[in-house]
C-alpha positions in Angstrom: 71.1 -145.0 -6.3 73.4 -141.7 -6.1 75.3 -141.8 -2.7 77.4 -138.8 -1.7 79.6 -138.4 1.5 81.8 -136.1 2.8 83.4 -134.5 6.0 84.5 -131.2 7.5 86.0 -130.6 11.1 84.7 -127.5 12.6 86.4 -125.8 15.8 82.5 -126.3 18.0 81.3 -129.0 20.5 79.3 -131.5 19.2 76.7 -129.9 21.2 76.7 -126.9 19.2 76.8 -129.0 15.8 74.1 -130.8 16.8 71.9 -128.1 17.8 72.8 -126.1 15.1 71.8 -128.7 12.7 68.5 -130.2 14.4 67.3 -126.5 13.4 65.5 -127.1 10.0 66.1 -123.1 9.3 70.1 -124.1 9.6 70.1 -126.8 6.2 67.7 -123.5 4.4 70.8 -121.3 5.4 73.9 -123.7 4.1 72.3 -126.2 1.4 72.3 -123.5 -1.8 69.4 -126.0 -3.6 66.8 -126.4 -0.9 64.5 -122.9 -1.8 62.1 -123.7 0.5 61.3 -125.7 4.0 57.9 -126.0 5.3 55.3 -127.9 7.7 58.0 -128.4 10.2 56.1 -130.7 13.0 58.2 -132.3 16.2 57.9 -136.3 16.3 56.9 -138.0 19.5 60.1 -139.6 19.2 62.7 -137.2 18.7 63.5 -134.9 15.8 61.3 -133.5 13.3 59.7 -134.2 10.1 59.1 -131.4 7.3 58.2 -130.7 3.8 60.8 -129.0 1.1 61.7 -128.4 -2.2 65.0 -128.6 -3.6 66.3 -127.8 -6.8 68.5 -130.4 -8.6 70.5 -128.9 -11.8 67.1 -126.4 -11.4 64.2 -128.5 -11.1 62.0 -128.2 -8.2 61.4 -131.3 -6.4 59.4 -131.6 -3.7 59.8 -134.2 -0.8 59.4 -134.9 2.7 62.0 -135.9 5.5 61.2 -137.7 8.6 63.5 -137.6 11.2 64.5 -141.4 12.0 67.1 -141.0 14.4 67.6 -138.0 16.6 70.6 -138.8 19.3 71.3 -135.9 20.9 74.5 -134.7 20.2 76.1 -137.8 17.7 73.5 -138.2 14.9 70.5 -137.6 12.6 69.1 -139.6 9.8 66.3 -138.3 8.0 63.8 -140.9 5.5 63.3 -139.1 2.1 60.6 -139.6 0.4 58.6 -138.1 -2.6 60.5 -136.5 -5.0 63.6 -138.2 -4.0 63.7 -141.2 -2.2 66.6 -142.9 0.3 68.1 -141.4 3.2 70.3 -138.5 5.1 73.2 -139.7 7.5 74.8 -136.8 9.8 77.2 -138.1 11.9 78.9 -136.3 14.5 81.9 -137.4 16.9 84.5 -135.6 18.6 88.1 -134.7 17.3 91.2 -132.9 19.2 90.3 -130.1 17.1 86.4 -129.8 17.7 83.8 -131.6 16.1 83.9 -134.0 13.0 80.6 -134.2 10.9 80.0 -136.4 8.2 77.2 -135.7 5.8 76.0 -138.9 3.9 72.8 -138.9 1.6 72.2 -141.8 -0.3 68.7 -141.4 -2.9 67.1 -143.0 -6.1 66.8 -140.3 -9.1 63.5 -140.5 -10.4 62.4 -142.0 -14.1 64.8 -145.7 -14.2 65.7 -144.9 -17.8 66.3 -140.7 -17.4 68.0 -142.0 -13.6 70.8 -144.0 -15.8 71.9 -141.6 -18.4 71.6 -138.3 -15.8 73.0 -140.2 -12.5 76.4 -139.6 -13.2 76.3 -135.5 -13.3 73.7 -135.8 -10.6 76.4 -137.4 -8.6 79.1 -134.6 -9.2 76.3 -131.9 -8.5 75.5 -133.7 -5.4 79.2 -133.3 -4.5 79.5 -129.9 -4.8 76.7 -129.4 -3.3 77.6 -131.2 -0.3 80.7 -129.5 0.0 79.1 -125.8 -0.5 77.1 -127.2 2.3 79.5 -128.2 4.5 82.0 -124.6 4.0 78.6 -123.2 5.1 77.9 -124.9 7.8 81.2 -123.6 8.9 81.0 -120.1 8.3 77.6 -119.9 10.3 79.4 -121.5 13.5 82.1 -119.4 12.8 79.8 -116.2 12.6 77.1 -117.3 15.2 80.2 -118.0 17.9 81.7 -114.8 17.0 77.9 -112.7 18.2 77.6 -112.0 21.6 75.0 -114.1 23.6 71.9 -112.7 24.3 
């Protein structure tokens, strides 16, 4: 299993994190390897669950999420499955400065033998990743609090 984690502490209410990522257009905008989202369908329970493909070192890999925890405004954990398999942790909690979110994903790389010898520089893609992620996610708050309300 590859498990990346990291944090960023963004100047917004946890409301607005929240909101702004239970919006499955927001992770197309700031994660640079998903190229596509689709099939986005609301759960009875909360939350949503979708289709996507992301590209890792450039391969398309398609997968589903389902939304397993959806508590409005201090988490989301998402199932993956297909493609990549394990799990998405966002957790959000209040700071003196704002809003701190933690972005955990935890996943098996397909093929146990091809998983071994390519986990490593899948884990230091992953990281960047995550971090170009998260300096996204804070330039669109940044920008979408700096446009007037409509």
């Amino acid at each position: 299993m590859v498990y990346v984690s990291d944090s960023i502490v963004v100047p917004e209410s946890v409301e607005t994190v929240f909101e702004t990522l239970d919006n499955p257009d927001t992770h197309a905008k700031i994660t640079p390897s998903i190229s596509d989202i689709r099939n986005v369908e609301p759960r009875d329970t909360g939350g949503k669950e979708l289709e996507y493909t992301y590209r890792l070192a450039g391969v398309p890999i398609d997968g589903r999420l389902v939304q397993t925890v959806h508590d409005s405004p201090h988490q989301h954990v998402f199932a993956m499955e297909g493609g990549l398999t394990g799990a998405i942790t966002l957790d959000i909690e209040p700071t003196e400065a704002g809003t701190k979110l933690t972005y955990s994903a935890e996943y098996a790389v397909p093929g146990r033998v091809i998983a071994r010898v390519i986990e490593p520089m899948v884990r230091w893609y992953n990281e960047r990743e995550l971090q170009s992620t998260l300096e996204n996610l804070e330039t669109l708050l940044a920008e979408t609090e700096q446009q007037p309300a409509e």
